[in-house]
C-alpha positions as CSV (number, residue, x, y, z in Angstrom):
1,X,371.1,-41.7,18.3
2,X,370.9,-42.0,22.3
3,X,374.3,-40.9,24.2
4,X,376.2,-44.1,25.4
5,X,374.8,-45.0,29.3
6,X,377.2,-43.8,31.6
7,X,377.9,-45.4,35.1
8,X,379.7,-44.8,38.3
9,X,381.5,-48.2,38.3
10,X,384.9,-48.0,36.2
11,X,385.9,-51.4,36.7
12,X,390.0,-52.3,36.5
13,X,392.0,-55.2,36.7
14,X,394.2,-54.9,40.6
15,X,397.3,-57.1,39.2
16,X,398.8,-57.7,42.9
17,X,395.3,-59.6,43.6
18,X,394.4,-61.6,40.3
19,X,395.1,-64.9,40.0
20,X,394.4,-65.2,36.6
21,X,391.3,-67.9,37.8
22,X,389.1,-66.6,34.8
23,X,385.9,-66.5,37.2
24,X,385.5,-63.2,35.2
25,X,386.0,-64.1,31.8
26,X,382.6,-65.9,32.0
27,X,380.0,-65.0,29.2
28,X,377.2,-65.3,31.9
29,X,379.2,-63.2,33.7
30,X,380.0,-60.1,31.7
31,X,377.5,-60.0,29.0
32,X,378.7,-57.3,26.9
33,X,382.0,-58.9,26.9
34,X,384.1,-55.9,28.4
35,X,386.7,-58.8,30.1
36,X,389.2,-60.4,27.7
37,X,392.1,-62.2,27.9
38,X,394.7,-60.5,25.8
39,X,397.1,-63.5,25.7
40,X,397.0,-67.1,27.5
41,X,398.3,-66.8,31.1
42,X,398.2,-63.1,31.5
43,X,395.6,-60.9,33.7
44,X,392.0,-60.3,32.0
45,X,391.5,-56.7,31.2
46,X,388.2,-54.8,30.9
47,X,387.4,-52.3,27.8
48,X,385.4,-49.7,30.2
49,X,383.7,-48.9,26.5
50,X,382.0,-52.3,26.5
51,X,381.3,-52.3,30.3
52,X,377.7,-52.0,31.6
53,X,378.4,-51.4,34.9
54,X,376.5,-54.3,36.5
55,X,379.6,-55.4,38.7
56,X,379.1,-59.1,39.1
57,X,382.5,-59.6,37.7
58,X,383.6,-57.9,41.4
59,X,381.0,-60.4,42.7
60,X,382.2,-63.7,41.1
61,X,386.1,-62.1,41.5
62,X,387.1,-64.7,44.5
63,X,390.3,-62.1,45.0
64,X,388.6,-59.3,45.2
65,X,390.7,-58.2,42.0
66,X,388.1,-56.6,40.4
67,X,387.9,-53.0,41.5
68,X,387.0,-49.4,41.0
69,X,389.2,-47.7,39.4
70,X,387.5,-43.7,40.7
């Protein structure tokens, strides 16, 4: 079995600039689902286990909330 794909993006949630819009939450956004909603009304957060490493949820993030975390 091929070792997981590893990436240099290590997206995070940056709670001071999410709004909570759901821009990220998109399936046509984050594929693999790695951005979930744990409970209504709170911030999305990203399982970096799921998480290809595409970024366009810091693309479609209109608060620049999405960030690195390195």
């Amino acid at each position: 079995m091929p070792a997981p794909q590893q990436h240099l993006f290590h997206p995070t949630i940056n709670r001071q600039c999410c709004r909570a819009c759901h821009a990220c939450l998109s399936a046509a956004v984050c594929l693999p689902g790695a951005i979930q909603m744990t409970k209504a009304g709170e911030y999305p957060v990203i399982d970096v286990t799921r998480c290809s490493g595409c970024m366009l949820c810091v693309v479609v993030c209109p608060y620049d909330a999405v960030q690195d975390s390195e």
